[in-house]
Phi, psi and omega in degrees: 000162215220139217223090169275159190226095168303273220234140175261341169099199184268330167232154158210153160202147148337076156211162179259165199303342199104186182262101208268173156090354197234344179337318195305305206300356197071016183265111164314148159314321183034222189090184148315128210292309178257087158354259212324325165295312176293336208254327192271353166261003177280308183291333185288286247264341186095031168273158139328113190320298199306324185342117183294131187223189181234151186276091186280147164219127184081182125085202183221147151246135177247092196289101136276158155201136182332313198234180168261136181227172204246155183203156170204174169204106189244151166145222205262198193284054192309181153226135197208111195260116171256108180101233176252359191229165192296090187257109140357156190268132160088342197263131200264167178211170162232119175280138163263139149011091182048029148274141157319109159253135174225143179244109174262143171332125187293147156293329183238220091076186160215358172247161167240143163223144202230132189235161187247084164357112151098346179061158167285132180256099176241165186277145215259121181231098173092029189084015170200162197255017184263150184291131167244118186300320193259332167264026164054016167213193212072196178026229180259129184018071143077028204174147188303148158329132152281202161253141165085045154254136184228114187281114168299164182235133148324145151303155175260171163278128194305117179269153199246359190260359229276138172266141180286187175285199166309328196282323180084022177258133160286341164290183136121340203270150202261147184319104172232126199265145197272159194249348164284125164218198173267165175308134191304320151299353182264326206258345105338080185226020154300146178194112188318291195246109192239152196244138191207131178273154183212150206252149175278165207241198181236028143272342188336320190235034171248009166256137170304133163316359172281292195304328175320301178296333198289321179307326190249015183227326184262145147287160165226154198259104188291107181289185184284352168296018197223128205227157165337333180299309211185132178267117150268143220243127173306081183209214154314127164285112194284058168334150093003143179267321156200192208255002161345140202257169169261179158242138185274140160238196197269145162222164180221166172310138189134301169313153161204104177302175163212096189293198169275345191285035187345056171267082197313153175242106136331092160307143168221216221259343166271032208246150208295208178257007181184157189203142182314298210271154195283158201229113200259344166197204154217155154284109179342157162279309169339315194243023175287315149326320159303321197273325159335298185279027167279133191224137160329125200114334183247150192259150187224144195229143175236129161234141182285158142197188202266154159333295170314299190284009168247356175270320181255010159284330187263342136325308181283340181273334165303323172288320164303322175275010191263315194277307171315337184259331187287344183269348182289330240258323170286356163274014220216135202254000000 
């Protein structure tokens, strides 16, 4: 069965948690900008965490499919209609046979990642189905979604929850949206005024204490300049103590570079495997969903914390998400 795409928006695209293992090679991570939303909009539908869905940005996507299928979504303040009726970030639904999901453009954020029962069936390149946009392959025949492309889907899992009609026959149930989701910071990760905690980098003191402080006391401003790679950022200029050339070392989504115009680069999941520029600090992975959803424009705050304490917030959000897919697990056949 096949997932057709009347309107595709302004960027969609095909991924999956990403492409782990190829980095020496010069292979981005890519994947999903925020892991944590896909995975968690993946467990509501009964996917596999890895199961491929698509990542919207912007724009309105508009969705048909062959069969009925269970859908979900999390990420910024889209609005998303099946039919006439509403499905709510975290929440899980059922598309019938050639109805319509339709996604509109956020009040907030700018991304979505929206997974489908049974996942999208692309061809698998280098262990993973996710698109990579600047080296042109994975996901569907390498490139953002069009209109009038059409995906296949795996098969799904039987869901067990489904409400009937009146009738009380369940092939037959009238449109339903689940009364159960995820937690409201996991499906929801827009943030007008957003704060993303950060580990000092092994560049740290290769910056003046003004910039130190400038980092974690001034906002900065996301410019127009900014892509899956890495947000660049508008603020205080983060001086140097001095102009020492680097040896490119390894960077991952998170790093936040300085380039000499000491204008920090957010780095994110599309971004390369190594780099020049001194690395003044990183984002927690916890709050790496937040730096997802930064848009031109949006104002951003850094709070330092310790190592430890970025280890065990994300130790508590693995447990949590852990005990959340054993309670999905009982709508799932």
């Amino acid at each position: 069965m096949k997932m057709l795409v009347q309107s595709a928006g302004f960027l969609s695209s095909v991924q999956d948690s990403g492409r782990a293992g190829f980095r020496s090679s010069g292979v981005s991570l890519g994947g999903a900008l925020d892991p944590s939303a896909f995975r968690v909009a993946n467990a509501l539908v009964g996917n596999d965490h890895n199961a491929a869905g698509i990542e919207a940005t912007l724009g309105t996507l508009r969705l048909r499919f062959e069969d009925r299928r269970l859908v979900a979504w999390c990420g910024g303040d889209f609005s998303v209609q099946i039919g006439d009726e509403d499905l709510p970030s975290g929440h899980a639904g059922l598309v019938e046979k050639d109805e319509e999901l339709k996604m509109t453009a956020p009040s907030a954020g700018g991304r979505a990642w929206l997974a489908v029962s049974g996942g999208i069936d692309v061809p698998l390149v280098l262990g993973s189905r996710s698109t990579d946009l600047r080296g042109n392959f994975g996901g569907y025949e390498g490139r953002a979604l069009r209109d009038g492309d059409a995906l296949r889907l795996f098969k799904e899992r039987r869901f067990t929850n489904r409400r009937p009609d009146k009738n009380g026959d369940l092939e037959s149930a009238v449109p339903w949206i689940s009364e159960w989701s995820a937690p409201a910071p996991w499906a929801s990760t827009a943030h007008r005024d957003s704060f993303l905690r950060i580990v000092k980098g092994p560049d740290w003191n290769r910056f003046t204490p003004d910039a130190q402080t400038a980092l974690i006391t001034n906002p900065f401003v996301v410019t127009p300049d900014s892509d899956r790679m890495g947000a660049r950022l508008e603020g205080p200029e983060l001086a140097r103590v001095d102009a020492t050339d680097l040896l490119s070392e390894a960077v991952a989504p998170g790093t936040l570079q300085v380039p000499p115009n000491g204008k920090p680069i957010l780095l994110l999941g599309d971004c390369q495997t190594i780099g020049g520029y001194p690395k003044i600090a990183h984002v927690i992975t916890v709050d790496l969903p937040i730096a997802a959803q930064l848009w031109p424009g949006d104002p951003v705050r850094f709070q330092e914390v310790s190592l430890a304490e970025a280890q065990n917030l994300l130790c508590a959000r693995e447990e949590d998400f852990a005990r959340f897919r054993v309670g999905l697990s009982l709508h799932f056949e």
